[in-house]
C-alpha positions as CSV (number, residue, x, y, z in Angstrom):
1,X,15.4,4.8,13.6
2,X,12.1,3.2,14.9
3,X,11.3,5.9,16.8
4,X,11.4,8.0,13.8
5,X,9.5,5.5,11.5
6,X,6.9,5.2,14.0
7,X,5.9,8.8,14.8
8,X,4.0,9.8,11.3
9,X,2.9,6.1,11.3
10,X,-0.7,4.2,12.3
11,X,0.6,1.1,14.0
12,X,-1.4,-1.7,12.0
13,X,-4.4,-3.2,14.4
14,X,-6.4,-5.7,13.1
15,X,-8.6,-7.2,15.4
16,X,-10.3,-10.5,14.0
17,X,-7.7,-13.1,13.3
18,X,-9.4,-14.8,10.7
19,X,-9.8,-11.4,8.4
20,X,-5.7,-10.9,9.0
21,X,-4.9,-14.4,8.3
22,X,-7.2,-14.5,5.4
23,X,-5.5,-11.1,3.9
24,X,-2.3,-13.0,4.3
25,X,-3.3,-16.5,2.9
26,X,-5.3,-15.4,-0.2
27,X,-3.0,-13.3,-2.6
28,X,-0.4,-15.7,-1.9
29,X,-2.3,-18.6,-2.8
30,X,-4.0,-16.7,-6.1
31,X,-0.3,-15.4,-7.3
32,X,1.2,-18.6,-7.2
33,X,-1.8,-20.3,-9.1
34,X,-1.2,-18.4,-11.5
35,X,2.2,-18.8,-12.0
36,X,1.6,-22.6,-12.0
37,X,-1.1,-22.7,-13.9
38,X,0.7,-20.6,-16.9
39,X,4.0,-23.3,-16.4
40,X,1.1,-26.0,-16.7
41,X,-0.6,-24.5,-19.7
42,X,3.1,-23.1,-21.5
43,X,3.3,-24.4,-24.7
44,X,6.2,-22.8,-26.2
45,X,6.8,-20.0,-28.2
46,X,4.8,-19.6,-31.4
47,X,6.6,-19.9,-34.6
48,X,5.1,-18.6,-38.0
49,X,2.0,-16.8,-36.6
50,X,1.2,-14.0,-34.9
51,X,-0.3,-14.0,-31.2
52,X,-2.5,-11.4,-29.4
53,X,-2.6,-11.8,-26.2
54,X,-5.8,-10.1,-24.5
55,X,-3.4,-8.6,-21.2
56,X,-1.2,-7.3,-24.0
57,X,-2.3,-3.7,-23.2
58,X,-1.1,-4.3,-19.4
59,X,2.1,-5.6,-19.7
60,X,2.5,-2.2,-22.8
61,X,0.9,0.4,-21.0
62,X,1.3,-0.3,-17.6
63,X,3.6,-3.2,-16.5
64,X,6.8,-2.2,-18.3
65,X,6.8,1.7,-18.6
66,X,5.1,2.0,-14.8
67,X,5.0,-1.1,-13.3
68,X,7.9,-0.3,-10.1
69,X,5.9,2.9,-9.0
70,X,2.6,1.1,-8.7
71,X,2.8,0.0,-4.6
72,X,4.3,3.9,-4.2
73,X,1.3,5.0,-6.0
74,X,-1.3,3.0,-3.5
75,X,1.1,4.3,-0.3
76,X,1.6,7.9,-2.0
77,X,-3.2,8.0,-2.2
78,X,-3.0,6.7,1.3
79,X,-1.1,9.2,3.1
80,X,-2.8,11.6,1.0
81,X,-5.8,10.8,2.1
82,X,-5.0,11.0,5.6
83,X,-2.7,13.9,5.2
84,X,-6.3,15.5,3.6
85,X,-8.0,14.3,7.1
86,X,-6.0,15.9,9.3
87,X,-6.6,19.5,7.5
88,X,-10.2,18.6,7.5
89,X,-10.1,18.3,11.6
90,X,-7.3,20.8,12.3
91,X,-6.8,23.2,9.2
92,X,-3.4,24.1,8.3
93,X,-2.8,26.3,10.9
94,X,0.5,25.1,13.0
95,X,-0.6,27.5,16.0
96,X,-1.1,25.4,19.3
97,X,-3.3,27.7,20.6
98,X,-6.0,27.8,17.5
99,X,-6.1,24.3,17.3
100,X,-6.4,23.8,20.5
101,X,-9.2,26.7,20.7
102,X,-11.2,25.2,17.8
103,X,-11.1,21.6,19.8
104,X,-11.8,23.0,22.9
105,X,-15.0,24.7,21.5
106,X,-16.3,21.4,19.4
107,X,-16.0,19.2,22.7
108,X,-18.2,21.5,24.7
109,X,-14.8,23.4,26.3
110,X,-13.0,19.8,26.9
111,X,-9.2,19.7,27.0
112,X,-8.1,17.5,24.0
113,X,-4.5,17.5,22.9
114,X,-4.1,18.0,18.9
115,X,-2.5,14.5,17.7
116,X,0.6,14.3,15.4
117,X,0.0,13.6,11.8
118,X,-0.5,10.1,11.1
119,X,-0.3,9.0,7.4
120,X,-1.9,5.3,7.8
121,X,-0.6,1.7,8.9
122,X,3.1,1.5,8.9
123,X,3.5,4.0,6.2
124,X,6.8,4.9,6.6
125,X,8.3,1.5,7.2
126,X,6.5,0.7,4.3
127,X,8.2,3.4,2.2
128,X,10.9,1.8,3.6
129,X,11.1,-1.4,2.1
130,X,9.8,-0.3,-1.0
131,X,12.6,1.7,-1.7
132,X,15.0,-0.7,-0.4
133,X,13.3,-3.8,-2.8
134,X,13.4,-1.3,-5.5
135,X,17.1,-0.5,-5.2
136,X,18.0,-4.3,-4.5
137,X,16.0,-5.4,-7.4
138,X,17.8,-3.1,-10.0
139,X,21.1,-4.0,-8.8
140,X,20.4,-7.7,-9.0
141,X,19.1,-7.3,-12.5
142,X,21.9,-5.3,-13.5
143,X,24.1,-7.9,-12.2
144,X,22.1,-10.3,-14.4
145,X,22.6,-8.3,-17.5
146,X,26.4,-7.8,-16.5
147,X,26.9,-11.6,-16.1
148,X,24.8,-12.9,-19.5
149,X,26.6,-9.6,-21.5
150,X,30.3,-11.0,-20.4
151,X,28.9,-15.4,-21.1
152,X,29.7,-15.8,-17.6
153,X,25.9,-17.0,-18.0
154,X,24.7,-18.8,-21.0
155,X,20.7,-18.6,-19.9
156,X,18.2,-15.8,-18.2
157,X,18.5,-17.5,-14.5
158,X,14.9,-16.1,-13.8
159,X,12.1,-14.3,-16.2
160,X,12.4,-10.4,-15.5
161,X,8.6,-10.2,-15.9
162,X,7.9,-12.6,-12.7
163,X,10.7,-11.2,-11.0
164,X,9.4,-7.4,-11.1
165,X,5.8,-8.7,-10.8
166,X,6.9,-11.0,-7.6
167,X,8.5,-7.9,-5.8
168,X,5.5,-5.7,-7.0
169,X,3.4,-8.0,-5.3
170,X,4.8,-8.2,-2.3
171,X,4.3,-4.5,-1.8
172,X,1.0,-4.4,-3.3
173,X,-0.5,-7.4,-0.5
174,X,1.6,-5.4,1.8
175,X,-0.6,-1.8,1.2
176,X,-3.7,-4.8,0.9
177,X,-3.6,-5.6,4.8
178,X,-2.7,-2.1,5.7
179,X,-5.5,-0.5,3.8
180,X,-7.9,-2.9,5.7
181,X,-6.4,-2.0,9.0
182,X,-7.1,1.8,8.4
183,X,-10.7,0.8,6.8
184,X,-11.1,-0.6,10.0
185,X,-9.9,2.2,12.2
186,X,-11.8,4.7,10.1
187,X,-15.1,2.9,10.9
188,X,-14.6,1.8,14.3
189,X,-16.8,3.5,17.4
190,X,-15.3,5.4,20.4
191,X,-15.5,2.8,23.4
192,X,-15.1,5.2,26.1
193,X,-16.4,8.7,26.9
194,X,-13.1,10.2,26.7
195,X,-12.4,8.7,23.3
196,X,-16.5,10.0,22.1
197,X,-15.1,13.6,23.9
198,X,-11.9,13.6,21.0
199,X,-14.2,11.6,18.2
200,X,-16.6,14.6,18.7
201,X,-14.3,17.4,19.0
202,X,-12.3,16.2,15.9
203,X,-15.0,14.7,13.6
204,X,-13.0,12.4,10.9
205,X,-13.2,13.5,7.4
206,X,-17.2,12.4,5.8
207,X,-16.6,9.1,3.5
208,X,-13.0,8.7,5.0
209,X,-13.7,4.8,5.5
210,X,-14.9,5.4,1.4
211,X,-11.8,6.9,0.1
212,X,-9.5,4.0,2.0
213,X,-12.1,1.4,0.3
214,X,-11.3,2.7,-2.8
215,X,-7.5,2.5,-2.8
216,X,-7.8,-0.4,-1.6
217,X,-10.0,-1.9,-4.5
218,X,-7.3,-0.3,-6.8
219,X,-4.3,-2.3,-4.9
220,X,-7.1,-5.6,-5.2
221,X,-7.2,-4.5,-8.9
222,X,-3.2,-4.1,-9.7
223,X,-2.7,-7.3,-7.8
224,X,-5.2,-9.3,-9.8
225,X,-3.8,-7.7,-13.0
């Protein structure tokens, strides 16, 4: 099963150890401040007036109806993106012998072996999870429901909002560190002139490192949000 995982997979490299444990360390520290703050600040429900919250429109539009799919949305734009790559460099041909024609003629006639497909950092252990916290998360709130419809609860144990937004989150930092991993990889240098032979014979997509920036300023946005 590893072995499977791993083969359309980036394996996630991040070289400066204060940059991983800062990706780590921050969206944990900023979710729970501001779950404490809003216990801090909670004044009770308002009774006799009307209240308009300005994230209203989030938790509507967004949060409720949408709100599981968000990480697969971040994952689904990043293997796109490098799925996109990979046609750039190799086309769509599956013939051995044209791609390995058009490499051979880019790198001045220098054998270089066509990679496999890789869709980004961990992808498909990623997908994974996801679908695995997705599955256990419905059946524990079902559960829930099951146990407060039948009074074998008399309260909500936990608020579903936090409880979808935790799990959300989880993924979301998750797709955070991997997007900067593949940032990383998509502006790092050859270091050797066989790697400058492949770089040069298989030029990477123009504004690659752009498109992963982007993504991951949407994942920085959802997780903020």
């Amino acid at each position: 099963i590893s072995f499977a995982l791993d083969i359309y997979s980036h394996p996630l490299v991040l070289e400066s150890k204060a940059a991983f444990k800062a990706l780590l360390v921050v969206p944990l520290v900023v979710w729970w401040l501001a779950v404490f703050s809003g216990m801090w600040f909670y004044e009770g429900l308002p009774k006799g007036q009307k209240v308009n919250h300005n994230m209203l429109w989030f938790d509507r539009g967004i949060l409720r109806p949408a709100g599981p799919l968000l990480p697969f949305l971040v994952l689904v734009l990043r293997a796109l993106i490098y799925a996109a790559d990979y046609v750039y460099r190799y086309g769509l041909s599956s013939s051995a012998a044209t791609a390995k024609a058009a490499i051979q003629k880019a790198a001045n006639r220098a054998a270089v072996k066509q990679p496999t497909l890789k869709l980004g950092s961990l992808l498909s252990w990623c997908l994974v999870i996801y679908v695995s916290m997705a599955v256990a998360r419905v059946g524990i709130y079902l559960t829930h429901w099951f146990l407060l419809a039948n009074r074998y609860l008399q309260y909500h144990v936990v608020s579903d909002h936090i409880f979808l937004a935790a799990t959300m989150l989880i993924c979301l930092h998750t797709e955070l560190i991997c997007l900067m991993a593949d940032i990383l990889r998509a502006v790092r240098q050859p270091d050797s002139p066989q790697k400058a032979v492949a770089a040069a014979a298989a030029a990477a997509t123009p504004g690659l490192d752009i498109l992963l920036t982007g993504v991951f300023v949407l994942a920085a946005f959802l997780y903020l949000f």
